[in-house]
C-alpha angles and dihedrals in degrees: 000000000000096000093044089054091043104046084041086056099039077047092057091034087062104042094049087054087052095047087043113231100302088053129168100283088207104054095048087054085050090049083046088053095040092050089042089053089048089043098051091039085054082052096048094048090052095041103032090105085068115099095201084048098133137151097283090043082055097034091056094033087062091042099254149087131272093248089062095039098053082048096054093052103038081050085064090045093255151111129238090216094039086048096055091049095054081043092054092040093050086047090047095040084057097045094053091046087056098045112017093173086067116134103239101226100058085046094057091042092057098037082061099263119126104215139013099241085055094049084039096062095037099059088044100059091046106038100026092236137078119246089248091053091048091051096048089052093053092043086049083050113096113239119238108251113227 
């Protein structure tokens, strides 16, 4: 939390003394979103194995409030809580690539979701296939022999 709070300050610091002291107000609140968003990406990456992992755990855990939170990432054209499930999926995608004989509940538990029909629809609406198809596909591919 230190370090977030920290790099965000250093990160409006330095802008002001860009801008000089008069500074474009707007471009120093889209540096502050745009360190928010980092920030809050850096926290998710860390926390996404949490399961009560939710918008106020990542807001304070950036070092600032929902409101600002839900600003810097709809100024990427985002959402917190859309980010952290691609993150999860892409966790859980590469876990799966890794280890594709993997039980899928204990996948999904330790990717951050908190149950498997939940995982389950999630990765199917994003990816167009269920886990276990997907599974099955990567265990029906030939390994490359070293």
């Amino acid at each position: 939390l230190l370090q977030t709070t920290r790099a965000l300050a250093l990160l409006a610091l330095r802008n002001l003394g860009r801008h000089g002291q008069g500074g474009d107000a707007a471009d120093l609140h889209e540096d502050l979103n745009r360190g928010r968003h980092a920030a809050a990406l850096r926290f998710m990456a860390e926390q996404a194995h949490r399961h009560d992992l939710d918008v106020a755990a990542i807001a304070g855990g950036t070092g600032c409030s929902r409101t600002r939170l839900y600003e810097a990432f709809a100024a990427q054209g985002a959402t917190v809580m859309g980010a952290l499930r691609e993150m999860r999926l892409q966790r859980a995608k590469g876990l799966m690539a890794h280890s594709p004989h993997t039980h899928l509940g204990a996948m999904a538990w330790r990717c951050g979701f908190a149950d498997q029909s939940g995982f389950s629809k999630a990765f199917r609406a994003r990816f167009g296939w269920s886990p276990s198809q997907w599974q099955q596909q990567l265990r029906a591919e030939p390994k490359d022999e070293a």
